[in-house]
C-alpha angles and dihedrals in degrees: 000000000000124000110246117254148208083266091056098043085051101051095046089050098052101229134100115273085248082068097051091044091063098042089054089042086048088234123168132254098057124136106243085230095058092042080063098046089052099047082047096051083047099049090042086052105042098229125166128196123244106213104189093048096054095047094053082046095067094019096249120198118203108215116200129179124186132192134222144194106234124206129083098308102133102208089054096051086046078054106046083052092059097054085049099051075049096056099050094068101024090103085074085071094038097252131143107209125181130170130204129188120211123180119294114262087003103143097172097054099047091046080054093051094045090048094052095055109111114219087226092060104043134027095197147002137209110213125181092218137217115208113248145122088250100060086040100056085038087055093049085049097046092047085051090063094048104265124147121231142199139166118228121197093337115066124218101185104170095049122093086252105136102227140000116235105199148086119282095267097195097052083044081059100052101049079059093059093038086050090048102042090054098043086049088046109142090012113099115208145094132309109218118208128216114194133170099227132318088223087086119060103232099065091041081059097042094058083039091060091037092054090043104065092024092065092037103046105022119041090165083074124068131183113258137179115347118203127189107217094184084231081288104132098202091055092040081056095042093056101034089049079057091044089053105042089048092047122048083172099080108114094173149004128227111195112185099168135050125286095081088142076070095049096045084049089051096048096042087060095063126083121259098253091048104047110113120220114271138219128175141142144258120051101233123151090273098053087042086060094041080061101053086042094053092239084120136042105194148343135213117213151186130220105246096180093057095049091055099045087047100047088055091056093044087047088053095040090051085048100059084045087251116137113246123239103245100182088044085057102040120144117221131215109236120195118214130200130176090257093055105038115145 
């Protein structure tokens, strides 16, 4: 037996094919009750609707924009080389994909930027949030004019954004505890934090996740001094170098932001008896070396390559007004220590 067409649906239906062509393109200008005739034909029928082909049919672009945060931080830049090495074959799946940087934990330029795309040039866009009043009143903006949003590393959950690309922070957060707690086993002291800045939620639930099962499963450690390095390594490395001259009790570091070429600077500096144990995350070429030096004990990282890959397909499948599969796409959170490194 056949499949059912356009054709079907439409007579069925009892409207012209132009009619159920809107109705499956969620254009405007459609009665609700024939909205409704023509769900219904299509549900009778069984028909399914075959999206590539209907895209190859009226030569569809898909247009993406993501947005960056700019500076030094070397997980964004690997990032941001990923996109690229994107961009330069996305043609093959007829996609358009451009990416802009805008300064780190700046709230107010990337609300700007949200608010200047024009619906007629994008159909979605990937932003790594902060989390803000501005970006979320942008999002629910940008999602009123038909474009498609999702978050990507940094989450923004009570915004109107469609799907979150990223690891599970706070779980990230709490392998790190639960590393920590066991490598400063038998050695009282103070775990210092290095964040990036609390304004973005991955690194607020990151800290959430850490506290959780520090407090819980290690009562030897306490948390001590916490530092926003604004993902800058030299002043990561200027303040930690503070932390750790004022306080001989730090058994470990936690950095859940960017700037880990300044904590490996202000550990190195330390004599052997007294380096504490180290956790941070992203696994770049610098934290890769820290490893093999034994700087580092371990990092936790995310697969770049993979969010991007799958924030492209989310952004396609909003587009076309499909669900994502979000187990399907799931990112996980990888431990590396200097024994397992790829």
């Amino acid at each position: 037996m056949s499949r059912p067409t356009i054709h079907d649906v439409a007579r069925v239906a009892g409207v012209s094919l132009s009619t159920v062509d809107r109705v499956l393109n969620g254009r405007v200008g459609v009665r609700e009750g024939t909205q409704l005739r023509v769900a219904e034909a299509m549900r009778t029928l069984g028909y399914e609707r075959n999206v590539a082909a209907a895209n190859l049919s009226r030569r569809r672009q898909y247009r993406l924009r993501f947005f960056l945060p700019s500076g030094s931080n070397s997980f964004m830049r690997g990032l941001e080389d990923r996109v690229r090495e994107r961009m330069a074959v996305a043609g093959r799946d007829s996609t358009v994909i451009e990416v802009t940087t805008v300064p780190p934990f700046d709230a107010p330029a990337l609300a700007a930027e949200l608010r200047g795309l024009c619906a007629d040039a994008v159909d979605g866009v990937a932003i790594v949030a902060t989390d803000a009043t501005a970006i979320r009143v942008a999002v629910q903006d940008l999602r009123a004019r038909g474009i498609a949003v999702v978050t990507l590393v940094s989450d923004l959950p009570s915004s109107e954004r469609q799907h979150f690309v990223g690891i599970d922070n706070v779980q990230a957060g709490r392998t790190a505890a639960s590393l920590l707690g066991r490598f400063c086993r038998w050695r009282p002291g103070r775990i210092a934090l290095v964040a990036g800045s609390m304004l973005v939620r991955d690194h607020v639930e990151r800290r959430l996740g850490f506290e959780q099962v520090l407090r819980a499963e290690f009562p030897d450690q306490a948390i001590g001094a916490t530092i926003e390095g604004l993902d800058d390594q030299d002043i990561v490395e200027e303040r930690l170098r503070t932390i750790l001259a004022e306080d001989p009790g730090i058994t470990g570091i936690y950095s859940f932001g960017a700037g880990n070429r300044g904590v490996a600077r202000a550990v190195s500096g330390l004599s052997p008896d007294r380096r504490p144990a180290v956790v941070v995350h992203e696994l770049t070429h610098y934290s890769r070396d820290a490893l093999l030096d034994g700087v580092f004990d371990a990092v936790i990282h995310q697969d770049d390559a993979r969010e991007v890959d799958v924030a492209i397909r989310t952004l396609r499948a909003l587009a076309d007004g499909e669900s994502p599969d979000g187990a399907a796409e799931r990112i996980g959170v990888e431990v590396f220590l200097r024994d397992n490194l790829p």
